[in-house]
Structure formats: structure tokens, C-alpha cells
N, C-alpha and C positions, 0 to 999 in steps of 0.2 A: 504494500500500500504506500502510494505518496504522501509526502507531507500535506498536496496542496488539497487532497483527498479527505483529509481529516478537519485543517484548519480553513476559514475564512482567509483569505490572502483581496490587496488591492490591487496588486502588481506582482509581477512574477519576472526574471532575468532567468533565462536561461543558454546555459551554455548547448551549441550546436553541435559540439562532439561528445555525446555523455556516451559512454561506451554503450553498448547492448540494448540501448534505446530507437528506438524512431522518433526521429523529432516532429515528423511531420504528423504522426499518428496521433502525438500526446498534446500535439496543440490542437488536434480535432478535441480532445477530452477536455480541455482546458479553455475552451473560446469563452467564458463567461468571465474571464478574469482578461485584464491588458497583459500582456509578454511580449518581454523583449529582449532579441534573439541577440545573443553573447556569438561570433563569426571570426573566425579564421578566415577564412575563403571570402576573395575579393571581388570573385566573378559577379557578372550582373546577372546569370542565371541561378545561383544559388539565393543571393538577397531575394530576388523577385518569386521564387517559389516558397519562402518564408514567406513572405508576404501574403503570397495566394493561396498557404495554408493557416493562415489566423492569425500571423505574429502582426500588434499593430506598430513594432518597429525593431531597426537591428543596430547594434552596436558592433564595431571592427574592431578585431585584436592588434595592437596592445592599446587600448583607449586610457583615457585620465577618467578619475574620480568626479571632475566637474561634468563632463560631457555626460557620463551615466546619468549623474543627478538631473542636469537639465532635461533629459529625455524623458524621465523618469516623473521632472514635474509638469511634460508639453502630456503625458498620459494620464495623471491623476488629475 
């Protein structure tokens, strides 16, 4: 069972490489809450399919502290 499974969340960050997961799967389970999607991959095909599976935004690896937060308050 998930955390987000149990607790009320307002926002959610998640990272795109969790091992043994599907991310695309678990944002179908998760579309009630904002997430946003933690990325390696710079391609405009990987963003743009997070996106058309429910994440309402993405963050690139290595990001700052500030930039999270700002996304984080353009979501809540």
C-alpha cells in the first residue's frame, strides 16, 4: 500500500524513475491529487507523455529548492 493510499496529500512530487513502478499507471491512481513529475530525461517526448498521463507538471534533474517551491505554489 502507498502512502498516498492511506493519507490525504495536497500535492505529490514524484520521482520518474522509482524502480518496479509504472509511473504512468500510478498517476492514472493518483489524478485526484496535483503531481509533479521529478525527470531525468530531457526529451520532449517523455515530458509531454507525463503530461498526457495526469502529471499537472514536471521538474528536470538537478533543479534548486526555489524552483520546486514555486511550482509547487503555481499548483496549490
Amino acid at each position: 500500500t502507498l502512502v498516498f493510499e492511506k493519507k490525504a496529500s495536497d500535492l505529490i512530487s514524484l520521482n520518474l524513475m522509482l524502480p518496479g513502478i509504472n509511473v504512468q499507471q500510478l498517476l492514472q491512481k493518483i489524478c485526484h491529487v496535483p503531481v509533479i513529475v521529478v525527470i531525468a530525461k530531457t526529451g520532449s517526448d517523455d515530458k509531454a507523455n507525463m503530461l498526457l498521463h495526469g502529471a499537472c507538471d514536471y521538474i528536470i534533474k538537478p533543479f534548486s529548492n526555489r524552483e520546486l517551491l514555486a511550482r509547487a505554489q503555481v499548483q496549490l
